[in-house]
N, C-alpha and C positions, 0 to 999 in steps of 0.2 A: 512672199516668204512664209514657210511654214516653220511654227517651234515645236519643238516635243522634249523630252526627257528622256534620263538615262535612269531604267531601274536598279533596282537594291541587287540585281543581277547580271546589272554592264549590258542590258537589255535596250535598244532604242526601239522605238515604231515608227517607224516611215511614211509618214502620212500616205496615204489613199491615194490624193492626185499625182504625188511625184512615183508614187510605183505603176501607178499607170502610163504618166509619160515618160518613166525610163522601159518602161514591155518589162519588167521586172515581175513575175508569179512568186507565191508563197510559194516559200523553200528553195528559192534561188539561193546556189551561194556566189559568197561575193568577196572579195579579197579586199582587206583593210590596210592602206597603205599610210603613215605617218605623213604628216606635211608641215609637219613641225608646228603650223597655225592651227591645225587641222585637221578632220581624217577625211581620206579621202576612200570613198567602196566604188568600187566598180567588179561589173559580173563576169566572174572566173568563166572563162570559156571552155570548152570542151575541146580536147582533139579530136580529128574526126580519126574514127577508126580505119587503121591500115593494116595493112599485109607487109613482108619481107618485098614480094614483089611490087609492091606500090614505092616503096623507097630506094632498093637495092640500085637502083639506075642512077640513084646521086652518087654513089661506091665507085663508079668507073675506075678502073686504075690504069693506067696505058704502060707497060713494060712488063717485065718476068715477072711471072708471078713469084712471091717469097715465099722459104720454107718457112717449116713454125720455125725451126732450129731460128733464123734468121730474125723472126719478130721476136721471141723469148732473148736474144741477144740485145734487138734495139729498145727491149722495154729494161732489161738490166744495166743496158746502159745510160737509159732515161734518168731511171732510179738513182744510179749512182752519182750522175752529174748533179741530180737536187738533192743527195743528200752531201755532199764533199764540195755541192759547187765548182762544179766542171774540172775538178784537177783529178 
């Protein structure tokens, strides 16, 4: 178990061995999540870099394609049902 402190700047240091055995480099960042007893950090991952075409294949739609006329219709009616609650 390593101890360390928190500076006059809400600053911790990490001791040495444990940044080593998490593969953690100076200036990783790292997302602070509350654990009520506790914080807990773990390193913010990256997404890897995509394209349209790298995703567009989860998009599939199988039937007629819609007009806008059609989608601007289902989003005013989205809207309406969450603001009136569907009456």
């Amino acid at each position: 178990m390593e101890i360390t402190k928190v500076s006059n700047e809400g600053q911790v240091i990490i001791p040495e061995e444990l940044l080593k055995a998490s593969g953690w480099e100076i200036g990783q960042e790292l997302i602070a999540i509350n654990m009520g007893d506790g914080i807990l950090l773990k390193p913010k991952k990256l997404f890897a870099e995509t394209t349209l075409n790298d995703v567009a294949g989860c998009l599939k739609y199988q039937g007629e394609p819609k007009s806008l006329e059609d989608m601007n219709d289902a989003i005013r009616q989205g809207i309406e049902e969450s603001w009136h609650g569907g009456s």
